[in-house]
Structure formats: structure tokens, C-alpha cells
N, C-alpha and C positions, 0 to 999 in steps of 0.2 A: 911626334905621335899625334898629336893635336890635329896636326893639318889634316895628317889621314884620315881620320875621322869625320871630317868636314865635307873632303871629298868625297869619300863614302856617302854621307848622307844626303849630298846633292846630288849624285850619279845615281841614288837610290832612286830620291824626289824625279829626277828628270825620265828616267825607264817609267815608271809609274806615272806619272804622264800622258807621255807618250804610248802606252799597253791604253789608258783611258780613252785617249781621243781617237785610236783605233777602235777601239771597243764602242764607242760612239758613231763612226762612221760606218762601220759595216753593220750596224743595229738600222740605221739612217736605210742605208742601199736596201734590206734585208726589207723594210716597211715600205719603201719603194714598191719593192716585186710584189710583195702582196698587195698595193693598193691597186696595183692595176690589174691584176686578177679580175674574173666575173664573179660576182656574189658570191655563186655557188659552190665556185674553186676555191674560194678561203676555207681555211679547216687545219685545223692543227697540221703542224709538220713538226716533227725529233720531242713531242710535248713531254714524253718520260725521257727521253734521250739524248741530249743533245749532242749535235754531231760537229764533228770539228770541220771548219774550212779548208779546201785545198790551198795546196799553194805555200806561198809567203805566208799565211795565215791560221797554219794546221794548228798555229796554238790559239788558235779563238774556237769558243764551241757553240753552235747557235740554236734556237728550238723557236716555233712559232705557236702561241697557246690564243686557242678561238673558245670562247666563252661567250655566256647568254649577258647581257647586256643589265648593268644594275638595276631595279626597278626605279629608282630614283630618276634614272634620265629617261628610258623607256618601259613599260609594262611588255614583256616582248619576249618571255619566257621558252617560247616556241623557236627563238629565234627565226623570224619567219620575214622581217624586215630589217632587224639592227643585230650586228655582232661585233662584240669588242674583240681587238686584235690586240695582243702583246707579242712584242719583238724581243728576246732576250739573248743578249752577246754577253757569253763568261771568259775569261782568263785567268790562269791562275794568279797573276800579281796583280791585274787593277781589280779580280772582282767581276762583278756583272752588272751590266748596264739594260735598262727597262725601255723600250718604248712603245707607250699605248695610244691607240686609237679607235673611234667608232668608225665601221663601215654600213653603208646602207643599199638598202635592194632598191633604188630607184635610181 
């Protein structure tokens, strides 16, 4: 009965994992597509919603949040030069993974 348990709780550790470093990668691809976007085509995508991936991946959900830029890094309130991007990949068992960056209009 022992062992079971053992098992269990490595095959847990191991899915969850693995649910992570998916969840990492398609967060990864997802900031990709947005950076290469023009300026002006960044803008929230699924921001109240997020939307699951086709595919082998229907259980990931993703949403893309454009927001004005802290004043601490830029005074830029307009967002008329800098917008921060967040890239967010959820699943139910790893959770949700964050990935932020600034983008800039030049």
C-alpha cells in the first residue's frame, strides 16, 4: 500500500510538470505572435475570457492583457509610445503561467 502511494505521488509530481512546461511554452509562442505584431495591432485578446487552444491543447486557456505602462518605467498614460503586454496560459492542474513584456512604438 506504501508503494502505491509513492507512485501516485510521482505520476502526480510528473503530469504537473509537464501541464507547466506546456503552459510555459505556449505562453512563450503566444508573446512571440504579439511581438511581432505592429504597435498598433497589440490590444487585448480573450482579456475577460479566455479562450482554450485548438487542438492537443483544448485544455490550455489563453487571454492576452495590454495595459498603460507603470509610471515608474514610462510616464505614458496615453499609451501613445509604451504598452505592457501580459501573456497568460491557464490549466486546470499546473495553474497559470504569466509572461510580461514592454512593447514600444518605434
Amino acid at each position: 500500500m506504501g508503494l502505491l502511494s509513492i507512485f501516485t505521488a510521482v505520476y502526480k509530481n510528473a503530469v504537473y510538470d509537464e501541464m507547466l512546461t506546456v503552459s510555459a511554452m505556449l505562453a512563450g509562442a503566444e508573446m512571440e505572435r504579439v511581438r511581432a505584431l505592429s504597435f498598433a495591432g497589440v490590444d487585448d485578446e480573450n482579456r475577460d475570457s479566455p479562450e482554450a487552444f485548438a487542438g492537443n491543447f483544448s485544455n490550455y486557456r489563453w487571454q492576452v492583457r495590454v495595459d498603460p505602462v507603470p509610471t515608474a518605467i514610462a510616464n505614458d498614460p496615453a499609451m501613445a509610445d509604451y504598452k505592457e503586454v501580459e501573456v497568460r496560459v491557464s490549466n486546470d492542474i499546473a495553474g497559470q503561467v504569466s509572461l510580461k513584456t514592454i512593447v514600444a512604438n518605434y
